[in-house]
Backbone and ligand atoms as CSV (ligand in chain L), in Angstrom:
chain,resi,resn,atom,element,x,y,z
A,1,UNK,N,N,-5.512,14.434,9.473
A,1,UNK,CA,C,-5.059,13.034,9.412
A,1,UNK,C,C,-4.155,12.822,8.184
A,2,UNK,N,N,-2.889,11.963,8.244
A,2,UNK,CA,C,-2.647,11.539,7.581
A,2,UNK,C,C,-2.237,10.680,7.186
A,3,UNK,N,N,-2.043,9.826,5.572
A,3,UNK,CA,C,-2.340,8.469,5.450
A,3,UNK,C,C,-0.504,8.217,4.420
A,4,UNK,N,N,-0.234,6.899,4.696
A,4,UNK,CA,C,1.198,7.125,4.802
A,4,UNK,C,C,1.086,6.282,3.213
A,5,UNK,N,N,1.668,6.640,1.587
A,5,UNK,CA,C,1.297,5.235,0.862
A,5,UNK,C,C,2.561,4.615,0.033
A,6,UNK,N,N,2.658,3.791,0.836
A,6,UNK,CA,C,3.785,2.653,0.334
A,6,UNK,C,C,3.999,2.048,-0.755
A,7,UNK,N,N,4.983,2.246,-1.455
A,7,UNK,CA,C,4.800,1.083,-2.698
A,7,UNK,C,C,6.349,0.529,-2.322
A,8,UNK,N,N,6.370,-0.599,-3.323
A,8,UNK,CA,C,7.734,-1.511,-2.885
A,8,UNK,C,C,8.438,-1.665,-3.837
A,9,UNK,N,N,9.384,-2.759,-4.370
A,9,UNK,CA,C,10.246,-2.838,-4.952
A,9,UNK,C,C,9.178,-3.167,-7.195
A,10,UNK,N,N,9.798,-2.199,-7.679
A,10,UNK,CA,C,9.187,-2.648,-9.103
A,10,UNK,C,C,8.226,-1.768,-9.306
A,11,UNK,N,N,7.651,-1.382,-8.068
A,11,UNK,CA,C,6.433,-0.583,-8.653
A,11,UNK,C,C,6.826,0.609,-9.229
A,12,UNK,N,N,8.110,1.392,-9.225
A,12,UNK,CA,C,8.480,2.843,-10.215
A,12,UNK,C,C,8.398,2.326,-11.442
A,13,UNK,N,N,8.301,1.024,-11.740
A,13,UNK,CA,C,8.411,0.957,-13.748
A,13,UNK,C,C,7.038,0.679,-14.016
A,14,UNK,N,N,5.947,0.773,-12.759
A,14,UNK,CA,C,3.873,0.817,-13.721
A,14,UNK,C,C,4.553,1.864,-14.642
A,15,UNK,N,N,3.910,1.242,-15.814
A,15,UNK,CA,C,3.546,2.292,-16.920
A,15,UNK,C,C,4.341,1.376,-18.387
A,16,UNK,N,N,5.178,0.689,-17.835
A,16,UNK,CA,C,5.940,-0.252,-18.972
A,16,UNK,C,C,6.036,-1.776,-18.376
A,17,UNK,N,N,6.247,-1.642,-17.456
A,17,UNK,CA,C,5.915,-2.930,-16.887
A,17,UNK,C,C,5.489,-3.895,-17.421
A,18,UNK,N,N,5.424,-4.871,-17.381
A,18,UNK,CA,C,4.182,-5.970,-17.881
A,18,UNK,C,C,2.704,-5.792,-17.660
A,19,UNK,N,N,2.562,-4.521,-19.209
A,19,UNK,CA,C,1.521,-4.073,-18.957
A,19,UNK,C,C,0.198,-4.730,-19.060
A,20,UNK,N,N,0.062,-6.278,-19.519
A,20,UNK,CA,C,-0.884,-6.848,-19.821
A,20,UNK,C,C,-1.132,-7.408,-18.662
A,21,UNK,N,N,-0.250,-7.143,-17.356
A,21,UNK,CA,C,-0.785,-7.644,-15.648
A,21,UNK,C,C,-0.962,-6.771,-15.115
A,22,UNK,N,N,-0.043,-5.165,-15.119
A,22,UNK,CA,C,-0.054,-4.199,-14.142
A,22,UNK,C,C,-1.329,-2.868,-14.500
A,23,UNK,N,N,-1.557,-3.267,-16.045
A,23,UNK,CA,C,-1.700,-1.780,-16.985
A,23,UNK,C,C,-1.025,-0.798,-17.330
A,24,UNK,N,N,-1.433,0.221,-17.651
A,24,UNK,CA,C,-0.443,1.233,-18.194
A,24,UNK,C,C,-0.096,3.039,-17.380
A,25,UNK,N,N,-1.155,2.432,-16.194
A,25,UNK,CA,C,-0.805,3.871,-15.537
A,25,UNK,C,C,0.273,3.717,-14.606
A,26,UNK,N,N,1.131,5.085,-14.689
A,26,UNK,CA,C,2.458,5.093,-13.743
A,26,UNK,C,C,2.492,4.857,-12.287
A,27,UNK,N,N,3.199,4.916,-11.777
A,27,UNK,CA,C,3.210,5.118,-10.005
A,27,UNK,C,C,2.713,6.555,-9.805
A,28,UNK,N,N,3.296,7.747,-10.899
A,28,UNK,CA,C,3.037,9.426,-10.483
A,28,UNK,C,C,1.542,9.436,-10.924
A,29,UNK,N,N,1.086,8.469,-11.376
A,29,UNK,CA,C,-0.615,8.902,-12.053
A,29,UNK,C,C,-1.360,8.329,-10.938
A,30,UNK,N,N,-0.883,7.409,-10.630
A,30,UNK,CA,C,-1.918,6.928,-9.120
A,30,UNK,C,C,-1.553,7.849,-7.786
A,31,UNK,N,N,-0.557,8.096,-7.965
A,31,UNK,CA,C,-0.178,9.392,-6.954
A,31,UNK,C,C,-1.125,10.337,-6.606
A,32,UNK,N,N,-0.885,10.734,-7.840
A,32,UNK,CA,C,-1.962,11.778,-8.391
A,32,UNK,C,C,-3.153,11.499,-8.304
A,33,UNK,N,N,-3.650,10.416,-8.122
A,33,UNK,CA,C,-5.245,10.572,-8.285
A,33,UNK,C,C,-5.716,10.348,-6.903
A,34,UNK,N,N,-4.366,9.850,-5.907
A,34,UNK,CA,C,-4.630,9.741,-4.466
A,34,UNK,C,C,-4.048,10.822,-4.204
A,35,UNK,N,N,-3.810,11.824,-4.464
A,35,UNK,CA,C,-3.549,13.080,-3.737
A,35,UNK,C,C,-5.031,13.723,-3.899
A,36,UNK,N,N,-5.242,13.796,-5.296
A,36,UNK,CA,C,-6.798,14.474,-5.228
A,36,UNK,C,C,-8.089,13.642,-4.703
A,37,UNK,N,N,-7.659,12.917,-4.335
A,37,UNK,CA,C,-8.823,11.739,-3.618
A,37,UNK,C,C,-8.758,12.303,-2.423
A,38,UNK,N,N,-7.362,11.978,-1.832
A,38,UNK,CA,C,-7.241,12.497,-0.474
A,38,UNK,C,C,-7.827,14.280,0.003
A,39,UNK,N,N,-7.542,14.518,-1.018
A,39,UNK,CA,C,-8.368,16.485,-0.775
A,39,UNK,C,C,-9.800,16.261,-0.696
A,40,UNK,N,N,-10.290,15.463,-1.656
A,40,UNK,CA,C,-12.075,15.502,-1.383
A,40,UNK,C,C,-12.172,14.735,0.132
A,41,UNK,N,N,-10.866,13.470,0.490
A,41,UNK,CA,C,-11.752,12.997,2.136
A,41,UNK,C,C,-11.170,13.764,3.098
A,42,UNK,N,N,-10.634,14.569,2.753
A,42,UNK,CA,C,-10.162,16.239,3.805
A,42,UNK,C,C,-9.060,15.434,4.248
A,43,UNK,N,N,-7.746,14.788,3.602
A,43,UNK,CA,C,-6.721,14.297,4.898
A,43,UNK,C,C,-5.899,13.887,3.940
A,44,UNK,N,N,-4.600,14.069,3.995
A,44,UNK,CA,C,-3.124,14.295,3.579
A,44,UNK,C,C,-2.572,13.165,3.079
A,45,UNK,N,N,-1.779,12.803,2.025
A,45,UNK,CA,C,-1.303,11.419,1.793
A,45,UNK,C,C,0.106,11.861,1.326
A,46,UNK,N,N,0.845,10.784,2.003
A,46,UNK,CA,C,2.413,11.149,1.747
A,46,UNK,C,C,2.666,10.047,0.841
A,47,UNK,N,N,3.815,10.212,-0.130
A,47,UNK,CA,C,3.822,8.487,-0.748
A,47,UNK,C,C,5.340,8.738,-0.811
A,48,UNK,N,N,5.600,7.202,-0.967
A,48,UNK,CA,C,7.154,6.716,-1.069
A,48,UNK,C,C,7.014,6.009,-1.438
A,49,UNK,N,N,8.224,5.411,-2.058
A,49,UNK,CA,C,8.305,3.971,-3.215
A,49,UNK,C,C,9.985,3.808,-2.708
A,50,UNK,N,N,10.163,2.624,-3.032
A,50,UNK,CA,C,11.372,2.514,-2.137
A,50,UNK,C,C,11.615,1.246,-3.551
A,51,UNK,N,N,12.701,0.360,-3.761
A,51,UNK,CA,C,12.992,-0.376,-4.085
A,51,UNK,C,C,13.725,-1.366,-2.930
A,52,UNK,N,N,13.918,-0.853,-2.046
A,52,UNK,CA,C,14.735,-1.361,-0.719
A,52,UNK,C,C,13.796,-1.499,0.199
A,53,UNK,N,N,13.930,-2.625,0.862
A,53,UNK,CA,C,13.613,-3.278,1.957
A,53,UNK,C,C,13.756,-2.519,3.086
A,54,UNK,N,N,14.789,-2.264,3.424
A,54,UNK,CA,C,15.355,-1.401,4.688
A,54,UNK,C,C,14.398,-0.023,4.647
A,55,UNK,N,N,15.033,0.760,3.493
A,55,UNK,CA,C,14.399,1.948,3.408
A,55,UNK,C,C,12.166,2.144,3.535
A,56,UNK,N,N,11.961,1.124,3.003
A,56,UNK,CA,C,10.417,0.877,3.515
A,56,UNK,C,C,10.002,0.683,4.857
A,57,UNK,N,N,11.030,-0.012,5.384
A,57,UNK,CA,C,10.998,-0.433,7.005
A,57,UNK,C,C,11.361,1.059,7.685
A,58,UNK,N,N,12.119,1.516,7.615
A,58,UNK,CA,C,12.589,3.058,7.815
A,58,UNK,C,C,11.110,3.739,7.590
A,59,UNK,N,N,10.346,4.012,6.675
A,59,UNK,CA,C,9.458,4.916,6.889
A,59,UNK,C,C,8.308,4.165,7.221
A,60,UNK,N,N,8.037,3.399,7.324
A,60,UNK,CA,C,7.010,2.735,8.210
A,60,UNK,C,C,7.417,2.954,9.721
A,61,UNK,N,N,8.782,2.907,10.001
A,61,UNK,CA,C,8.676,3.169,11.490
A,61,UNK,C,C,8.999,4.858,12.033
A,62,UNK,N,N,8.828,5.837,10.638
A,62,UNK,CA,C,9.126,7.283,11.270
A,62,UNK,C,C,7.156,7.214,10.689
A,63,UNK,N,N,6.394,6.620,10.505
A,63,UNK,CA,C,5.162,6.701,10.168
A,63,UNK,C,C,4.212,6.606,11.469
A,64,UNK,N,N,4.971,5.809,12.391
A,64,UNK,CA,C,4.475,6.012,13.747
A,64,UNK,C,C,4.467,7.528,14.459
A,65,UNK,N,N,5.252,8.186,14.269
A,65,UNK,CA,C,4.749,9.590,14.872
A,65,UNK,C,C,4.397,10.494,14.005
A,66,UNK,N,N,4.262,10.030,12.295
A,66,UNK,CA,C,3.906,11.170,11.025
A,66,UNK,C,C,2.549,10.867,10.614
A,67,UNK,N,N,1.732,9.579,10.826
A,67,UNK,CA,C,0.917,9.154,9.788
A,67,UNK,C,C,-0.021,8.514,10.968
A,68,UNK,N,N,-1.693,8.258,10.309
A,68,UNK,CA,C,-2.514,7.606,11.123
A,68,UNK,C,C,-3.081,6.443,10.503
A,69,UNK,N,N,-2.208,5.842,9.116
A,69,UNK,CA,C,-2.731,5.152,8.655
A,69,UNK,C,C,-1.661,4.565,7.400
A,70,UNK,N,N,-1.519,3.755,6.769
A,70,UNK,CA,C,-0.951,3.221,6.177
A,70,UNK,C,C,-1.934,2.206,4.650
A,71,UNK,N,N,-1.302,2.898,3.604
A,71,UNK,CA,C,-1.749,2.151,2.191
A,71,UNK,C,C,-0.439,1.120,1.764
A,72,UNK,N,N,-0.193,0.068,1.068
A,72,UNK,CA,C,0.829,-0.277,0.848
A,72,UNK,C,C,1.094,-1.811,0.292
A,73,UNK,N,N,1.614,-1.419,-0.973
A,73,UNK,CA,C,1.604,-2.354,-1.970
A,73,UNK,C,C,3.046,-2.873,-1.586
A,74,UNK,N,N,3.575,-4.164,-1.452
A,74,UNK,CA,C,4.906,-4.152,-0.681
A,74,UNK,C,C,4.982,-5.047,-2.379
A,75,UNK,N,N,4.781,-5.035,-3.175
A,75,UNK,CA,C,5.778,-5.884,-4.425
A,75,UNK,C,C,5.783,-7.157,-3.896
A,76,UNK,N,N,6.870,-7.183,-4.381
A,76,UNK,CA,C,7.360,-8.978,-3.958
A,76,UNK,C,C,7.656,-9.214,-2.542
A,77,UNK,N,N,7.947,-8.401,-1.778
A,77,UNK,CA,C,8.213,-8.330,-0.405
A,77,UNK,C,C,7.028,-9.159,0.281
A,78,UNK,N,N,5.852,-8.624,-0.246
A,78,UNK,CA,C,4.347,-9.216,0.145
A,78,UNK,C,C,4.938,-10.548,0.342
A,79,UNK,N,N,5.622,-11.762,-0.268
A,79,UNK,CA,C,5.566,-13.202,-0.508
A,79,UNK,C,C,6.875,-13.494,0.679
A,80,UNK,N,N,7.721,-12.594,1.083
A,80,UNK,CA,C,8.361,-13.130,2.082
A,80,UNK,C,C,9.481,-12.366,2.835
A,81,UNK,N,N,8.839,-10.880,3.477
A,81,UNK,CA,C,9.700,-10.015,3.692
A,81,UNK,C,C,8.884,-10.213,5.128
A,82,UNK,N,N,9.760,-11.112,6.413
A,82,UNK,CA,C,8.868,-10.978,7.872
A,82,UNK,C,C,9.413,-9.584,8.138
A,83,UNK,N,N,10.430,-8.864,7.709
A,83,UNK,CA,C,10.848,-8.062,8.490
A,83,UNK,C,C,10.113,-6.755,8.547
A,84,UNK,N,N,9.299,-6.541,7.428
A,84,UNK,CA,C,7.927,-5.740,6.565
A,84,UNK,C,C,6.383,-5.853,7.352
A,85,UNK,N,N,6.782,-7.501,7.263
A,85,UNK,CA,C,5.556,-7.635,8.815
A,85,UNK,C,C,5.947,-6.994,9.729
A,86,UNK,N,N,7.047,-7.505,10.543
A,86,UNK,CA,C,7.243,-6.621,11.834
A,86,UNK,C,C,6.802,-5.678,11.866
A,87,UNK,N,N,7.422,-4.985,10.767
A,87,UNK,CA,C,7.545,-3.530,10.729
A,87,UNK,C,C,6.114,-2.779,11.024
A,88,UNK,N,N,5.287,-3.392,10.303
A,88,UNK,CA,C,3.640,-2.774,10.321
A,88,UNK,C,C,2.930,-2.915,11.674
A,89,UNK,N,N,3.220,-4.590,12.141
A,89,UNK,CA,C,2.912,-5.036,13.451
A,89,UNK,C,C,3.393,-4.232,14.742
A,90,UNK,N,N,5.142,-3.640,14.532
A,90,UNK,CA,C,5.370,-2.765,15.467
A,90,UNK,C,C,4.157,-1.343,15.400
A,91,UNK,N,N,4.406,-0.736,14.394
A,91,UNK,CA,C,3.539,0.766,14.377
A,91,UNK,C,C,2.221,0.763,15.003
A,92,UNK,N,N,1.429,0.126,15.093
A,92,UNK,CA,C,0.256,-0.131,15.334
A,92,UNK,C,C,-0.885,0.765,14.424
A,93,UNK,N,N,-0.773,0.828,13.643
A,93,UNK,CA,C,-1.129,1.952,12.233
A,93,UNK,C,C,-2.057,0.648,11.514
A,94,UNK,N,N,-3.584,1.446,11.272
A,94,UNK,CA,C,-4.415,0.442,10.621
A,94,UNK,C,C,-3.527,0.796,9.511
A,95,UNK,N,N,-3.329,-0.577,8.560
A,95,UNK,CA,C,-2.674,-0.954,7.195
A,95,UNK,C,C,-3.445,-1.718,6.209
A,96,UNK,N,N,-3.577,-1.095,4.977
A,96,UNK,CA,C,-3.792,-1.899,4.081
A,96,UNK,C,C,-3.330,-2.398,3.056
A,97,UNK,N,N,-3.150,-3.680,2.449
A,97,UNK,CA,C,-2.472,-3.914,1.710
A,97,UNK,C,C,-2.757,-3.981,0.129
A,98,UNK,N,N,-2.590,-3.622,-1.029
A,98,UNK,CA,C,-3.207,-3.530,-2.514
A,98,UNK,C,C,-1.917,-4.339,-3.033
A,99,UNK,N,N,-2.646,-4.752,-3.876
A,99,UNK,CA,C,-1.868,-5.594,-5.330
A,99,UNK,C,C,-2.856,-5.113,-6.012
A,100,UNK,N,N,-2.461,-4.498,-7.344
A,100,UNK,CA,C,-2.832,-4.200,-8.645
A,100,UNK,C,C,-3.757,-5.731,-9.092
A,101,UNK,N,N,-2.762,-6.389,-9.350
A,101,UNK,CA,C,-3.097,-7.739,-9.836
A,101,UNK,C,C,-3.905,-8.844,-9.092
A,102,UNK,N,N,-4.740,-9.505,-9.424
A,102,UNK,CA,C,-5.195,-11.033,-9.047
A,102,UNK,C,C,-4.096,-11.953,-8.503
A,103,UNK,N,N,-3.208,-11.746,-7.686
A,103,UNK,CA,C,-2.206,-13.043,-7.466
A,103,UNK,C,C,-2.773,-14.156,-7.271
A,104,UNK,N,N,-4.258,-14.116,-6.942
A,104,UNK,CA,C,-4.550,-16.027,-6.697
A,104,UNK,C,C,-4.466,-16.678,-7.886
A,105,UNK,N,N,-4.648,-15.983,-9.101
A,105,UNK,CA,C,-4.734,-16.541,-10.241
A,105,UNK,C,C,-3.304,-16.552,-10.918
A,106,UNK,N,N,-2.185,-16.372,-10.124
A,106,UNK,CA,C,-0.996,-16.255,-10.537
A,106,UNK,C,C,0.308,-17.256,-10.386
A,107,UNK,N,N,1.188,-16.986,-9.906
A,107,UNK,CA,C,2.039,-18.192,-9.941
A,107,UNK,C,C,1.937,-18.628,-8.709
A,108,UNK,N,N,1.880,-19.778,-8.118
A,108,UNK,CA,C,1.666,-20.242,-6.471
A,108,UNK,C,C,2.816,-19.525,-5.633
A,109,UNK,N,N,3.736,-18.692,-6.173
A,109,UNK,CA,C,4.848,-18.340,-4.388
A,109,UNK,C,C,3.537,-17.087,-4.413
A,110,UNK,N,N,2.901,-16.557,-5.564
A,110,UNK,CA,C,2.205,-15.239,-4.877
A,110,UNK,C,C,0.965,-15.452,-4.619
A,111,UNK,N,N,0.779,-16.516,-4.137
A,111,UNK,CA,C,-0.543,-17.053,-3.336
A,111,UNK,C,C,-0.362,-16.590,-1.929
A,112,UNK,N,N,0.708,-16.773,-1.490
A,112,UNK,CA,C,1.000,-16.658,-0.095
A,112,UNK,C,C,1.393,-15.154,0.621
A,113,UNK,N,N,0.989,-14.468,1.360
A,113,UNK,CA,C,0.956,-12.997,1.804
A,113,UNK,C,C,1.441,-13.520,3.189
A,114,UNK,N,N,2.728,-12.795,3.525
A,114,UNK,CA,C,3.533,-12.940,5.053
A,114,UNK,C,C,3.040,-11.608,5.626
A,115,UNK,N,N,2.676,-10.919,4.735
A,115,UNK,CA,C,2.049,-9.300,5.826
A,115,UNK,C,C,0.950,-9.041,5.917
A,116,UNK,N,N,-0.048,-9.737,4.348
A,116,UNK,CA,C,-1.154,-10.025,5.026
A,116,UNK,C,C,-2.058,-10.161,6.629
A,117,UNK,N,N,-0.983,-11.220,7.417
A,117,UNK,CA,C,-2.449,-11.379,8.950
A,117,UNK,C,C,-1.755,-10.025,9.875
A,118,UNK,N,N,-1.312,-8.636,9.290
A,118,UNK,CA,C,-0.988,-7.886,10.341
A,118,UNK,C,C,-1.717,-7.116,9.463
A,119,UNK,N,N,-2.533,-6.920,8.564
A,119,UNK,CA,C,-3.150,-6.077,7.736
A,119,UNK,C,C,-4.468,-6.000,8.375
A,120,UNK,N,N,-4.813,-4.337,8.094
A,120,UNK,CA,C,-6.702,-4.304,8.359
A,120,UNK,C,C,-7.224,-4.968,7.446
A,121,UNK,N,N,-6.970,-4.990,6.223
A,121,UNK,CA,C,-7.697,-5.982,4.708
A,121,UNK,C,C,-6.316,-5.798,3.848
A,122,UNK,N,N,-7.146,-6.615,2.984
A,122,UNK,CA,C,-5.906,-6.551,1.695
A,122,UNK,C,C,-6.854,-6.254,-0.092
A,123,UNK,N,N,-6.460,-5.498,-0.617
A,123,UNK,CA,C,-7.439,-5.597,-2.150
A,123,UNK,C,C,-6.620,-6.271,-3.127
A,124,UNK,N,N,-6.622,-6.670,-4.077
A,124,UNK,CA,C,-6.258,-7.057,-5.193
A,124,UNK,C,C,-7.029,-7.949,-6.333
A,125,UNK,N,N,-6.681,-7.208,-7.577
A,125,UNK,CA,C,-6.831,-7.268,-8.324
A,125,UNK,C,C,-7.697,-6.737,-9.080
A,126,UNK,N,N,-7.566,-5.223,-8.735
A,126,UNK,CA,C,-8.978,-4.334,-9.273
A,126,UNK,C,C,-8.420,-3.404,-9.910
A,127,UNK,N,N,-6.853,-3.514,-10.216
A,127,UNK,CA,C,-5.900,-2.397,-10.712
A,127,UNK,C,C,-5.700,-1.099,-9.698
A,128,UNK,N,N,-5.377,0.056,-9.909
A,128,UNK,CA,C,-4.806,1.008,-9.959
A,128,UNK,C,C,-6.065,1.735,-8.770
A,129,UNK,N,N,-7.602,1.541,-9.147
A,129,UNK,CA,C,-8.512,1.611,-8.190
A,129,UNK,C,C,-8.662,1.006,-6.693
A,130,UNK,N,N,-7.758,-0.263,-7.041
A,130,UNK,CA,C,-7.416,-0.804,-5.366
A,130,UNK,C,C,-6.923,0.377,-4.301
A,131,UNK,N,N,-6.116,1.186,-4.949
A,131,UNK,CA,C,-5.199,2.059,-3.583
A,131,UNK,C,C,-6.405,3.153,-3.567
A,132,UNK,N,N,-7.358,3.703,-4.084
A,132,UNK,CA,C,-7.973,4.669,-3.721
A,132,UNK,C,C,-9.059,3.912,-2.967
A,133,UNK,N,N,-9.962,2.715,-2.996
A,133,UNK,CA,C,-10.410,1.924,-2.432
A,133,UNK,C,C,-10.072,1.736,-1.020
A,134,UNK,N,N,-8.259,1.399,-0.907
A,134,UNK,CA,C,-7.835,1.515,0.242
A,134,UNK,C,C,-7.756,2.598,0.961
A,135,UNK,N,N,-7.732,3.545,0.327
A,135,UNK,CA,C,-7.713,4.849,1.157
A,135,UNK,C,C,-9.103,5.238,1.681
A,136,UNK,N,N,-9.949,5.139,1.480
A,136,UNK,CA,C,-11.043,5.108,1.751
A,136,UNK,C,C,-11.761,4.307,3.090
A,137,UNK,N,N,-11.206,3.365,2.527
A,137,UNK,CA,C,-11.217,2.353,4.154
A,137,UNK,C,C,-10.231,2.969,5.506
A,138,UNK,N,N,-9.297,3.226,4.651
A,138,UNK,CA,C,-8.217,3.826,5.915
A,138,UNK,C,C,-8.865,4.953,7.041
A,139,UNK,N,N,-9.294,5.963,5.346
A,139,UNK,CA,C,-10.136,6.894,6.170
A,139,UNK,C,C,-11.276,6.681,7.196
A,140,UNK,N,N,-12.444,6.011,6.735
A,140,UNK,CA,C,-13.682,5.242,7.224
A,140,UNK,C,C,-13.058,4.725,8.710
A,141,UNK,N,N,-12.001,4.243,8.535
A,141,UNK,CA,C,-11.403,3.217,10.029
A,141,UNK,C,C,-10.901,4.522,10.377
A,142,UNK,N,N,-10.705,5.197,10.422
A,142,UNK,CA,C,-10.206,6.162,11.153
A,142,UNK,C,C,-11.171,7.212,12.008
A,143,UNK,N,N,-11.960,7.236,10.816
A,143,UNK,CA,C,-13.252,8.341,11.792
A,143,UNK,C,C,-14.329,7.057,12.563
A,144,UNK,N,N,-14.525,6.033,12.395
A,144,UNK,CA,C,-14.704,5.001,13.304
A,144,UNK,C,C,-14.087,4.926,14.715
A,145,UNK,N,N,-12.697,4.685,14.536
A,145,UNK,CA,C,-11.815,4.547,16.071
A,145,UNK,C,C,-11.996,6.335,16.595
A,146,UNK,N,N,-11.501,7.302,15.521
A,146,UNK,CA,C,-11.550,8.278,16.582
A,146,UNK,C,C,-12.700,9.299,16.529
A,147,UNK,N,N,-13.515,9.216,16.160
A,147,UNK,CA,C,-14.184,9.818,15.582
A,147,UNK,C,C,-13.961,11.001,15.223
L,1,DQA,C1,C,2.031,-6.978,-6.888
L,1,DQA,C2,C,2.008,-8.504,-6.946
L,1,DQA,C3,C,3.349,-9.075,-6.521
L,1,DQA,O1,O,3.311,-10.504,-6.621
L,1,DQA,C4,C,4.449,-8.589,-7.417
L,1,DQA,O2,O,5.703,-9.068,-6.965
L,1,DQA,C5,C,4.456,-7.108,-7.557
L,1,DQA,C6,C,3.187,-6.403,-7.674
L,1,DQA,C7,C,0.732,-6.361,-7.465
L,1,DQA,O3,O,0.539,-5.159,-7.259
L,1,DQA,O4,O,-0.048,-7.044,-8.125
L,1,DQA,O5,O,5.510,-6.479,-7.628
L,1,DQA,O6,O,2.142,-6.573,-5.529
């Protein structure tokens, strides 16, 4: 099996970022700790980070014949990219969505999640532990549907 993990626009600068919201670990350190996550639940994780819209939509839809599952932090896209929805809604790929951060406690446009209701769940605000969290579920839903 394998699990497809998305990040979106902003997320290549974790590590300097506004580290007093994001923290201080990189995009390659969470990589990393979901690659070796993924070896202990026996199943493969590809990752991409895109800063582009298009290009995320692009591998979400070659994820339909590569991947059985989908992790994916869409950035700011989360607050109003329908085309990101589609995109997940076409694949039919359980998806989950992570934010690093608490957005309810944040500015009101990032209250609102447009890809959220095509999501299996969504985590946020548990940091950097959200995406291995999600992977976990991905997995779990996976040996559930197929066993
Ligand atoms: C984020 C929250 C978004 O509002 C923001 O635009 C991001 C990161 C998070 O991980 O907390 O880029 O998705």
């Amino acid at each position: 099996k394998t699990v497809l993990v998305l990040n979106g626009p902003n997320l290549n600068t974790l590590g300097w970022r506004e580290k007093n919201v994001y923290g201080t670990m990189s995009l390659a350190e969470i990589e990393r700790n979901l690659t070796a996550l993924a070896e202990r639940l026996g199943v493969e994780v590809r990752c991409f980070q895109s800063n582009h819209e298009g290009a995320l939509i692009d591998e979400i839809h070659r994820a339909r014949e590569t991947a059985d599952g989908i992790v994916m932090n869409p950035g700011a896209f989360t607050h109003y990219s329908y085309a990101i929805r589609d995109a997940i809604a076409a694949v039919e790929l359980p998806a989950i969505e992570v934010h690093l951060s608490n957005v309810y406690k944040r500015e009101p446009f990032r209250h609102v999640s447009v890809t959220a209701p095509v999501m299996l769940g969504v985590i946020a605000g548990l940091g950097p532990i959200g995406y291995e969290l999600a992977l976990k579920a991905i997995v779990a839903q996976l040996d559930n549907v197929k066993g």
